[in-house]
Each structure stands twice: as structure tokens, then as C-alpha cells.
C-alpha positions as CSV (number, residue, x, y, z in Angstrom):
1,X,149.8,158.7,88.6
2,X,149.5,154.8,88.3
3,X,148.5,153.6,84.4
4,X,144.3,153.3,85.5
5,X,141.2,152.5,83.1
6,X,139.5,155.5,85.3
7,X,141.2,158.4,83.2
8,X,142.6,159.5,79.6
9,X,143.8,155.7,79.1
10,X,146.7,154.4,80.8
11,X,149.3,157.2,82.6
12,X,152.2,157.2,83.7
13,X,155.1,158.9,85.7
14,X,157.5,160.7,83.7
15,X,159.9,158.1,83.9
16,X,157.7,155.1,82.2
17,X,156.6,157.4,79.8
18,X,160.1,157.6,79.0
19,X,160.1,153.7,78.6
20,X,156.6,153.6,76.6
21,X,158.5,156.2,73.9
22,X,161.0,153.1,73.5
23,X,158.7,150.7,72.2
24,X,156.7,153.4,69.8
25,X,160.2,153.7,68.8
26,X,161.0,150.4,67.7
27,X,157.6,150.0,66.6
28,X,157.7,152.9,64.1
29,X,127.9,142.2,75.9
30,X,130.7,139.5,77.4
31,X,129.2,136.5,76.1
32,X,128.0,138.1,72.7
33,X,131.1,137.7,71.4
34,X,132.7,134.7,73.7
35,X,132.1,131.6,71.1
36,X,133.1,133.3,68.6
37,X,135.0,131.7,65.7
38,X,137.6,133.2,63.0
39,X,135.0,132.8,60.5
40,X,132.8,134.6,61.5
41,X,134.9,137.6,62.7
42,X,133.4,140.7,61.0
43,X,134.8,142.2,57.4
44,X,137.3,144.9,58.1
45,X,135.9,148.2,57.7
46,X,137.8,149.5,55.1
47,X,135.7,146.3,53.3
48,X,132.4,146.9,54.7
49,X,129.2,147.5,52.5
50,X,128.5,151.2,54.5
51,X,129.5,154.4,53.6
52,X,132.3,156.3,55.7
53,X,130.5,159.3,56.9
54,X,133.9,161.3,57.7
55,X,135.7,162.5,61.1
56,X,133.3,165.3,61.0
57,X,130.5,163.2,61.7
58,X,131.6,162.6,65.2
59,X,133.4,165.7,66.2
60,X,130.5,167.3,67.7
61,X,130.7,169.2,70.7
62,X,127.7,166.8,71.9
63,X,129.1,163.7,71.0
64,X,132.9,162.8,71.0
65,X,133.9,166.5,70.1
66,X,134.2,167.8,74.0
67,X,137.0,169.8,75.1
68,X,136.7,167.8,78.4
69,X,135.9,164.2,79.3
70,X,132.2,164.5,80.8
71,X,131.3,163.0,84.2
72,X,127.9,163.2,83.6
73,X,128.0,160.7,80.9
74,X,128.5,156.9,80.2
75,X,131.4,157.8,77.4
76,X,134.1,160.5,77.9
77,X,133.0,162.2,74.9
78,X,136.6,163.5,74.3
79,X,137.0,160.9,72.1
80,X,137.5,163.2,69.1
81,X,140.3,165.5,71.0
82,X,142.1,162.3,72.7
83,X,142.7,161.2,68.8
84,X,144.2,164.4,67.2
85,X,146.3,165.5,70.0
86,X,147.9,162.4,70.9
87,X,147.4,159.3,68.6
88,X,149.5,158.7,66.1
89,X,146.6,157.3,63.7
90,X,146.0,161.0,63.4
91,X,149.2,162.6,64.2
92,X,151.5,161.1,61.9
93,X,149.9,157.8,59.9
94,X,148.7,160.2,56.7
95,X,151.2,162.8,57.1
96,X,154.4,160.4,57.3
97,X,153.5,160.4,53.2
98,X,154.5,163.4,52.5
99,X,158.1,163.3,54.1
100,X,161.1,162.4,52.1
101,X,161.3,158.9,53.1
102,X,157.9,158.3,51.9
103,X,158.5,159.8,48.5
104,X,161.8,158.1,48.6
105,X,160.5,154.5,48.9
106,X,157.6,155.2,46.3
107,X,160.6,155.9,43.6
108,X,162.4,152.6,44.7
109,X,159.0,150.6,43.8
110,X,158.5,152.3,40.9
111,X,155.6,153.4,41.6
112,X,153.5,155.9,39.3
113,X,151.6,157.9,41.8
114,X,152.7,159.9,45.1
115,X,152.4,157.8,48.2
116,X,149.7,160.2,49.8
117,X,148.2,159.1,46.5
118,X,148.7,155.5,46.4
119,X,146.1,153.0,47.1
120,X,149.4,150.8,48.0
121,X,150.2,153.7,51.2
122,X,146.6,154.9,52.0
123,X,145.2,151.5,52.6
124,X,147.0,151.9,55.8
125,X,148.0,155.1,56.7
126,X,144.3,156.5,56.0
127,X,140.6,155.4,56.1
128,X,140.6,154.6,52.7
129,X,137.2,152.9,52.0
130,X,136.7,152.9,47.9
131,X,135.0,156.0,46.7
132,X,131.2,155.0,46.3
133,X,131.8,154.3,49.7
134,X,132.9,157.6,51.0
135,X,130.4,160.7,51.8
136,X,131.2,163.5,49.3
137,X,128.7,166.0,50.7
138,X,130.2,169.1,51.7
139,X,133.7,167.3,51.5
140,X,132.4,165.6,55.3
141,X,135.0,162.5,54.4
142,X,138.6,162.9,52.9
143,X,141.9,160.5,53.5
144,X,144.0,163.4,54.7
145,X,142.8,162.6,58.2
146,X,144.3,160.0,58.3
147,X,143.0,157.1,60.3
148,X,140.0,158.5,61.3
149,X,137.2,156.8,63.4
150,X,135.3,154.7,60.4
151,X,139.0,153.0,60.1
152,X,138.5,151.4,62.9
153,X,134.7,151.5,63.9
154,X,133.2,151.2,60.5
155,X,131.5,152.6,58.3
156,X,128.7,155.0,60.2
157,X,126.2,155.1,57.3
158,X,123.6,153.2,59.4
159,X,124.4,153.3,62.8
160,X,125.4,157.0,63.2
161,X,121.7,158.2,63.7
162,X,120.7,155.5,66.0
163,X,124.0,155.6,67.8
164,X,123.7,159.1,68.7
165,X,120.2,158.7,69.7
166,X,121.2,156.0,72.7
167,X,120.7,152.6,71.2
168,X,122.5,149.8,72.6
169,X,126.1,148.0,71.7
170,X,124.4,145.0,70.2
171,X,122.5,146.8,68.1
172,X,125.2,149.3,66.8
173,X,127.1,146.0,65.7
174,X,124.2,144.6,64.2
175,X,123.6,148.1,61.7
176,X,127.6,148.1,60.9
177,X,129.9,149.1,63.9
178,X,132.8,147.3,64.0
179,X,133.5,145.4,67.2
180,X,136.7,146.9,69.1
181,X,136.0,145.3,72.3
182,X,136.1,141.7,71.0
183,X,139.8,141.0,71.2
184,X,139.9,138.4,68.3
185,X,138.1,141.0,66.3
186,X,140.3,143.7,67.4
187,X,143.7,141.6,66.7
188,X,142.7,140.9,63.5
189,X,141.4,144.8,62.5
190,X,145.0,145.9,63.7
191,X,147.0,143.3,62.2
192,X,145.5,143.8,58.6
193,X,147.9,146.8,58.7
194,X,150.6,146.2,61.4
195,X,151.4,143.0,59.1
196,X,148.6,142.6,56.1
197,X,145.8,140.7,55.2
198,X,144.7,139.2,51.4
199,X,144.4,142.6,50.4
200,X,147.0,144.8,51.7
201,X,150.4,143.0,53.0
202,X,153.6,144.9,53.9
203,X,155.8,142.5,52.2
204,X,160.3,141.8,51.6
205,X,159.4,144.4,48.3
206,X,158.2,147.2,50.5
207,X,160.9,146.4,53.5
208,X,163.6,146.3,50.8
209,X,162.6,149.4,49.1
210,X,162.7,151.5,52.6
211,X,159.7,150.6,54.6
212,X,160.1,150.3,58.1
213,X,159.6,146.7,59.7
214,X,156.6,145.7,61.2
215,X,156.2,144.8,64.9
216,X,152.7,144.7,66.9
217,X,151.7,143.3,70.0
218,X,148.0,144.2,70.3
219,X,147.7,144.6,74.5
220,X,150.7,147.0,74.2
221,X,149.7,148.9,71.5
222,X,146.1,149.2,72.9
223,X,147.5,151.4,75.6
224,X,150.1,153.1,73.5
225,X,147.0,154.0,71.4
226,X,145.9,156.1,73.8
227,X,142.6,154.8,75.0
228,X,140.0,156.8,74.2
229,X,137.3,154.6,76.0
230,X,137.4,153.1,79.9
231,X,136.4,149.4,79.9
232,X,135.0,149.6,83.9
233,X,131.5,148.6,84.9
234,X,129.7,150.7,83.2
235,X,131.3,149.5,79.6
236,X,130.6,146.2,80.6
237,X,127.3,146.8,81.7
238,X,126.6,148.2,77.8
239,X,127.4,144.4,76.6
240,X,130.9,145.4,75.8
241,X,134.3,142.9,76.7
242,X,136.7,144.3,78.7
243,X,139.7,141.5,78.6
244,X,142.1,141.6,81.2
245,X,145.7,143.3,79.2
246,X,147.3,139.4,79.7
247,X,144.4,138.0,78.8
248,X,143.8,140.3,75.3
249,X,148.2,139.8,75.0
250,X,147.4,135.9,75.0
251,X,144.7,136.1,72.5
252,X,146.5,138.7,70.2
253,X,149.5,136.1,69.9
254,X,147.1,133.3,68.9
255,X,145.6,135.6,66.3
256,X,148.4,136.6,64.9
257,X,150.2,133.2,64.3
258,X,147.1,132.0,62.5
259,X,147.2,135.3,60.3
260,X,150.9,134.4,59.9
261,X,150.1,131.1,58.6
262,X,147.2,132.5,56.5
263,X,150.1,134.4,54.9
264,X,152.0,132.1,54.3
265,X,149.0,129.2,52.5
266,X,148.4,132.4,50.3
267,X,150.1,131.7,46.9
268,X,149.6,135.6,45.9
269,X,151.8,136.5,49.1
270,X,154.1,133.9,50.0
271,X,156.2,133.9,46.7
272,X,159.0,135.9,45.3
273,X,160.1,133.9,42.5
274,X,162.1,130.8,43.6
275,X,162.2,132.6,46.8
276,X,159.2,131.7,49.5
277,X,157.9,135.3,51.1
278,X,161.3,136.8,52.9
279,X,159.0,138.9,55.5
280,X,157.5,136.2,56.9
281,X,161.2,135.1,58.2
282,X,163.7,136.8,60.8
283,X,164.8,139.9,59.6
284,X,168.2,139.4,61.7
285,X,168.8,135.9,59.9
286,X,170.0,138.0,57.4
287,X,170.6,141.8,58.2
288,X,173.6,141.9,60.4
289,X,177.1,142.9,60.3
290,X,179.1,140.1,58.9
291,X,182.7,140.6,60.8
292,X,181.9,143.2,63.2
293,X,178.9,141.8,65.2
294,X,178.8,137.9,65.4
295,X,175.4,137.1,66.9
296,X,174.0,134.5,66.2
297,X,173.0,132.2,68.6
298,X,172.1,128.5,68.1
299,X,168.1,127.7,69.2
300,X,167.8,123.6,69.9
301,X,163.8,124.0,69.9
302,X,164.2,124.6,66.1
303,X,166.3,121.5,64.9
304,X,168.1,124.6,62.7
305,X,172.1,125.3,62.0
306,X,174.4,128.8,61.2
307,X,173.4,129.9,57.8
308,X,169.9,129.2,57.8
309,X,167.1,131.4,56.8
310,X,164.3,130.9,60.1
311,X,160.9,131.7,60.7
312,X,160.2,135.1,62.5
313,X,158.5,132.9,65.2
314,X,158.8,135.2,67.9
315,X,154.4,134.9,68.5
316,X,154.8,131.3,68.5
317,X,157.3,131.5,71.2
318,X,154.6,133.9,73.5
319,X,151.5,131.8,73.1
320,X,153.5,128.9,74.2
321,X,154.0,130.3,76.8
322,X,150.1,131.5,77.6
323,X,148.9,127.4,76.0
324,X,151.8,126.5,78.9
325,X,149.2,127.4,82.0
326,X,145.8,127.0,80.1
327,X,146.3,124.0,78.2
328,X,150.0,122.0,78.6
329,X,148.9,119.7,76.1
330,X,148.7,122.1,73.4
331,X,151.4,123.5,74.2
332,X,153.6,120.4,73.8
333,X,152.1,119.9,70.3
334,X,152.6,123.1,69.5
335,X,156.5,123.1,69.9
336,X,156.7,120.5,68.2
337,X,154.6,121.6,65.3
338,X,157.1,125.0,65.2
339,X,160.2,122.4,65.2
340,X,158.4,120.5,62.1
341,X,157.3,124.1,60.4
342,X,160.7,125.6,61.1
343,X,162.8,122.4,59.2
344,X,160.4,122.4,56.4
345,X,160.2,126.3,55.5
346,X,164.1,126.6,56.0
347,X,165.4,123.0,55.1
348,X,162.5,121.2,53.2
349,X,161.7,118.8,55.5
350,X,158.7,118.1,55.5
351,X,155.2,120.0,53.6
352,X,155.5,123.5,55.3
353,X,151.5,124.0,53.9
354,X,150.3,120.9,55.6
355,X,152.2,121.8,59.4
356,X,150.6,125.6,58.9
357,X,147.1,123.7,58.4
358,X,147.4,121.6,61.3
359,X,148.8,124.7,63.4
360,X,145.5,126.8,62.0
361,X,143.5,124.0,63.1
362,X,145.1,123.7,66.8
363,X,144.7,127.4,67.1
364,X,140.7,127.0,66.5
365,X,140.8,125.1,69.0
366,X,142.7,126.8,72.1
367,X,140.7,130.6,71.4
368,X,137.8,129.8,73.6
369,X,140.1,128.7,76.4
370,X,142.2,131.8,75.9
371,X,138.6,133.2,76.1
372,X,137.9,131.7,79.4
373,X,141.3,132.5,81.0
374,X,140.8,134.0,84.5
375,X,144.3,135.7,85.0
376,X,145.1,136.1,88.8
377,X,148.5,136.9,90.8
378,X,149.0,132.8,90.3
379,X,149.0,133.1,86.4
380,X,151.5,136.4,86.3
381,X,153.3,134.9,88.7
382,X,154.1,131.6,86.3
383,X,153.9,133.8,83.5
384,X,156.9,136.3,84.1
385,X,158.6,132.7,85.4
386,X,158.3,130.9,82.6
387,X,159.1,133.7,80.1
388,X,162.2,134.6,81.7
389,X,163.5,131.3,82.5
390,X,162.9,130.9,78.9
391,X,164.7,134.3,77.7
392,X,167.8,133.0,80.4
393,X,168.3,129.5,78.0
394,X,168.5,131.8,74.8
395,X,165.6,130.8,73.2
396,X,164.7,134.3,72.6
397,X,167.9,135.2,70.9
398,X,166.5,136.0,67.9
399,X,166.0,139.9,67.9
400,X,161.9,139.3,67.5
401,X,161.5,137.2,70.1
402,X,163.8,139.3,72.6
403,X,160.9,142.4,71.5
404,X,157.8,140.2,72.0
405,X,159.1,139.0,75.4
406,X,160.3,142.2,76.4
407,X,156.5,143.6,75.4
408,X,154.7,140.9,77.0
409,X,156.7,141.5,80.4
410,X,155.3,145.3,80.3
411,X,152.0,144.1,80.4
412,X,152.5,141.3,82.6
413,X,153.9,143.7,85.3
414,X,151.8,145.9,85.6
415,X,149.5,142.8,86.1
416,X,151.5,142.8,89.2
417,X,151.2,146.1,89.9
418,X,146.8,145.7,89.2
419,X,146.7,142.7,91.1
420,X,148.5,144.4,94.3
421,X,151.4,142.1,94.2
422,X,153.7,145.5,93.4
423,X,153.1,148.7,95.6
424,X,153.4,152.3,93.9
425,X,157.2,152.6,94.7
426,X,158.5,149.1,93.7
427,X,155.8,149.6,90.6
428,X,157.8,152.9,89.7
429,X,160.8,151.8,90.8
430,X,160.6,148.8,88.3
431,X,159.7,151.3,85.2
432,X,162.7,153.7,85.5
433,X,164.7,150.7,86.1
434,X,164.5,147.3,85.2
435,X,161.5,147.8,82.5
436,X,163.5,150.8,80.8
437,X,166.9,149.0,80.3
438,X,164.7,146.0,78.9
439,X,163.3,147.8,76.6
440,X,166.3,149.6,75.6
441,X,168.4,146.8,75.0
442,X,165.6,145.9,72.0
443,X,165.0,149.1,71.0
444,X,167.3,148.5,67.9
445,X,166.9,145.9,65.6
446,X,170.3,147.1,64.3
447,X,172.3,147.2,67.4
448,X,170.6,144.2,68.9
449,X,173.0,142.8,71.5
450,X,171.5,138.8,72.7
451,X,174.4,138.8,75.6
452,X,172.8,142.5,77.0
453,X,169.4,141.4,76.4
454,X,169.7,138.3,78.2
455,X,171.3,140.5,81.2
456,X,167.9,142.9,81.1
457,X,166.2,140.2,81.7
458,X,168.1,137.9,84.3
459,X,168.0,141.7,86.1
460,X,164.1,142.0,85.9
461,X,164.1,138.2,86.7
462,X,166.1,139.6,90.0
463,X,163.6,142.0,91.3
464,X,160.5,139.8,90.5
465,X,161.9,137.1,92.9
466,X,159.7,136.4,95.7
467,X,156.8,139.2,94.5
């Protein structure tokens, strides 16, 4: 069965599943939201002024606790099952605490309490709103669930009663429901963990002491989630968005390069001593085998020599390429911009604050066209082009820009396959194939091979010719 917005999220054969467990590997309405702007993009609801009613709240047999989806409604109403069978923000994010890695990594901080008892470990790998804003009755709200629904839908003090009663989207938001289906909203909820925000930030201390790295691509990961929602007609009808997946991939890498440079104009993050913020850069320009593995590859976009520390700019490199078909201009300015950042955060040429400023400011600018994007069998067709031409001159060589491209050409495919431009046997044919050994040959940061990456993708290049 095809990956379809009509059932339990996206499925797939046997075969891509296979493919999908690669990249959780290496990972470890419309217009009410169209304009807008990242300052008004709603407090994060482990922030929010409501209390955090507990999972229980919702599991109800009548509302998202059904051991069935139900046809008869306009939700599935599985909601609740979907999440502790199969997502991993209930499977593994509070329990991975306990294990001996965990404990392990706590020690090497220095840290005085157990990381299923840490602030520093809960803030993402639970619902962790502060405890005035937590419902003790009956025990109905505790961390040991993990990420629960409130994580990511807010606080249901207010709009729990009205919610279940029928009223409408706009309103939910309006009495404290986060907004999932606003992409920029949605990026930036997922990002305050899968990277960090002011208040919580995965940072060279934590990497060093044993944390896994952090990679996220927001389309990706929406599908990997499961879905526990279908965004068809009905969804939309409710005043919700439903973005295209290259559409919310576009927007997610625009989000995340402006939360990169938020990072990096934070003087509480981006220090560590003498030393500017280590996380923010490419893991690899570092971490590699000295004799037996000699991989680095030089990148003439970044004006940068052997030896150098660079910028992990792997989402510049992907919404390049999106601000390459909506606005060229942009684009243009915007390589050039990386050039400048990339010689003044590594070299000190130039004020590295002042380029992340002007980069913030150029990103304002290009959301709303994002926005607007109509993605057709044109656009995917330019889009797999471009990135693979690109991937062919080795501007991807770094390892995190080999994993964003190889991420972005998953969802861009099965653009191909949603737009009819693929048939159900080249489609499938494609996902044991071509789309497995892609992702295979970045599955390991470790092992990370540019020569065999580049040959994943001159072969996917192969079999997109002409489609």
C-alpha cells in the first residue's frame, strides 16, 4: 500500500519501511495562519500560561482513546493508540532515561540528579510544563509519559471542555491549543528540541559528554511521526493547513536557519570560553579518522581551506535550493551571505553577528512566498535536478548536507509518485532501490563515505531521467 493521507499516516511496502528505519536511525483555516510572521508564532507549550491536563484527559474511548479509527467521524479518534504503539514520543523519548547511556552521560556532566529527573533531560524527552502548571488531581498528569499530547498541542486547561464539545479550530487556538498545522509554527515547536531554543539547547557540552547528534527535517519527520491526523478536505474544511510535504520541507529549512542564527546572536549559547558554540559547526570538520579515512573534500561556495572549522550549513544549502525556483534573487544573495558568514565564523572575516542579522532579515522576507508556493510536477521536476546536479559537484560533501539532501529527495519523490509522474512499480521499485542505498550510504555519520554518497545519488539521478 502507497504512503496516503487517507489511512494511519503514510504506509508503506515492506521494503520502504525498511528504508524509513534508516533515517530514524541516523536521526536517533488556510489563510488564518498565511501572513503570519516569526513574532508572532505562538509560545511553545511547555511555556504556555495553561495547565497540562495529562494523557488521560484525552484517552477516552469517545474521544482519541478508540481501539479503531472511526468512519463516522471528522477525526480518527485513535489518536491516543496511534501514539503509544508506534511513536517514539511515547515509545522511547522518557524511557531512553533510564538506560545506561543516559545515566552514563548525566555522570560525565556532573550532574546532581538522575536524568529521568533532570529538568536538563525532561525538557525534551517529556511534557515537562513547571509544576503549578501541571494537574495533580488524581495523579491525571505525570512526565513518565513521556511526550504526551499537551507537548505538542498545549496546555488543555481551557480548551479541553470546549474542544470536546465540537467548537471550531479557530477558536481552540484562540483558548490555548497550539497550532500543529501551521508549518512555521510546527518547525519551530519541533526544533525547540530536535536543536534548542533560549531555554533548552542541546549544545558541544551535552554532544561531548555522550548525547547523540541532532538531525531534523520537519516534512520527514512529520511522516516518521506517525500521523495521527489526515490533512484531506474535511481538515481543511475545519480552517486547518494542510501544506503540500515539499512545500512544509521548504518552509522547515527556512525556519530552521533563522533558529540557527538565533543561536548563534545568543551570547548565553554561542560561547564556550574562547571557543564560539562547537554544535553549531560540522561535526565531521572535526570527528574523523585522521590516517585511516581522508575525506575531506574542498567546497568553493565557502571561500574555506583543509583545517578549518565550518558552519554545519547543510539547511542553508536546501533552501537555496527551494529560494532557486520561488525567488532566484534571494537565492543569489543568499549564497553569498553563507560565503561571507562561513569566512567570518571560521576565519574572522568579517562580523559573523551582523551577516546572521542580515540573513534573519532576508529570511522574513521569503516565508510568505514559501507560503504561496504551488508545488506541481514542474517544481519536483527542477527540484530533484537541481539538488542532484548540486550533490554531483560535491557541494554536499560535508556529511550534513549529504543527510539533508538525501531527506529532501524522499519527500521530493514521492512528490513524483503523488503527482502521477511515478506509477506504483517504478514508485516501489525506486524505494527498495535507489532511495534505500541513498539513505544507507548516510546512515552513519561515522562511516560517512562522500565518493559512495555521491554514487547514490548520480544512481537516483539515473532513474529520475526523463520522469
Amino acid at each position: 500500500m502507497k504512503r496516503s493521507t487517507q489511512n494511519r499516516g503514510h504506509v508503506e511496502p515492506a521494503a520502504p519501511r525498511a528504508a524509513l528505519t534508516l533515517v530514524l536511525l541516523f536521526l536517533a483555516g488556510l489563510a488564518l495562519y498565511a501572513t503570519q510572521s516569526f513574532a508572532e508564532t505562538p509560545v511553545i507549550p511547555q511555556y504556555g500560561p495553561d495547565k497540562h491536563e495529562g494523557v488521560s484527559s484525552c484517552d477516552g474511548s469517545t474521544c482519541h482513546g478508540s481501539a479503531a479509527p472511526r468512519n463516522d467521524r471528522n477525526v480518527r479518534q485513535d489518536e491516543y493508540l496511534i501514539w503509544t504503539e508506534e511513536d517514539r514520543h511515547s515509545q522511547r523519548a522518557y524511557k531512553v532515561l533510564l538506560n545506561r547511556d543516559s545515566i552514563r552521560i548525566s555522570k560525565n556532566l556532573g550532574r546532581e540528579k538522575k536524568p529521568h529527573q533532570d529538568n536538563l533531560c525532561l525538557d525534551c524527552h517529556s511534557d515537562n510544563p513547571p509544576p503549578d502548571k501541571r494537574r495533580s488531581e488524581n495523579n491525571a498528569f505525570t512526565v513518565t509519559d513521556g511526550v504526551g499530547c499537551e507537548g505538542c498541542h498545549g496546555g488543555a486547561e481551557r480548551y479541553l471542555r470546549p474542544h470536546d464539545s465540537g467548537s471550531t479550530h479557530k477558536k481552540n487556538i484562540e483558548l490555548g491549543m497550539f497550532p500543529t498545522d501551521d508549518p512555521v509554527a510546527r518547525t519551530r515547536l519541533c526544533l525547540s528540541c530536535h536543536l534548542g531554543d533560549r531555554q533548552k539547547f542541546v549544545d558541544h557540552r551535552l554532544m561531548g559528554a555522550g548525547h547523540p547528534r541532532q538531525s531534523f527535517e520537519v516534512a520527514l519527520f512529520s511522516i516518521l511521526q506517525p500521523y495521527h491526523w489526515e490533512p484531506d478536505d474535511d481538515y481543511i474544511s475545519r480552517g486547518k493547513q494542510a501544506p503540500n510535504d515539499v512545500k512544509l520541507w521548504a518552509i522547515g529549512q527556512a525556519v530552521a536557519v533563522d533558529e540557527i542564527m538565533d543561536a548563534m546572536l545568543d551570547p548565553n549559547r554561542n560561547t564556550l570560553g574562547l571557543f564560539p558554540e562547537l554544535v553549531l559547526y560540522d561535526c565531521q570538520a572535526c570527528h574523523h579518522g585522521i590516517d585511516k579515512m581522508r575525506r575531506w573534500r574542498p567546497r568553493k561556495s565557502t571561500g574555506l581551506g583543509p583545517g578549518v572549522v565550518r558552519l554545519n550549513d547543510s539547511n542553508f544549502l536546501m533552501l537555496i535550493q527551494a529560494l532557486q525556483i520561488v525567488d532566484p534573487a534571494t537565492a543569489k544573495l543568499l549564497r553569498a551571505d553563507l560565503r561571507e558568514l562561513h569566512q567570518a565564523a571560521s576565519e574572522g572575516r568579517g562580523n559573523s553577528n551582523t551577516i546572521a542579522n542580515k540573513i534573519r532579515g532576508r529570511i522574513k522576507t521569503v516565508l510568505p512566498k514559501l507560503q504561496a508556493w504551488k508545488i506541481d510536477a514542474k517544481v519536483l521536476r527542477t527540484l530533484s535536478k537541481n539538488i542532484l546536479r548540486e550533490a554531483l559537484t560535491g557541494e554536499f560533501a560535508d556529511y550534513a548536507g549529504s543527510e539533508q539532501a538525501a531527506m529532501a529527495l524522499q519527500t521530493i519523490v514521492f512528490g513524483y509518485y503523488d503527482q502521477q509522474l511515478l506509477d506504483d512499480a517504478a514508485y516501489d521499485a525506486l524505494e527498495r532501490g535507489e532511495l534505500t542505498k541513498l539513505l544507507a550510504s548516510v546512515d552513519d555519520p561515522d562511516t560517512f563515505n562522500p565518493d559512495k554518497a555521491k554514487k547514490a545519488f548520480k544512481a537516483l539521478q539515473g532513474k529520475l531521467n526523463g520522469k
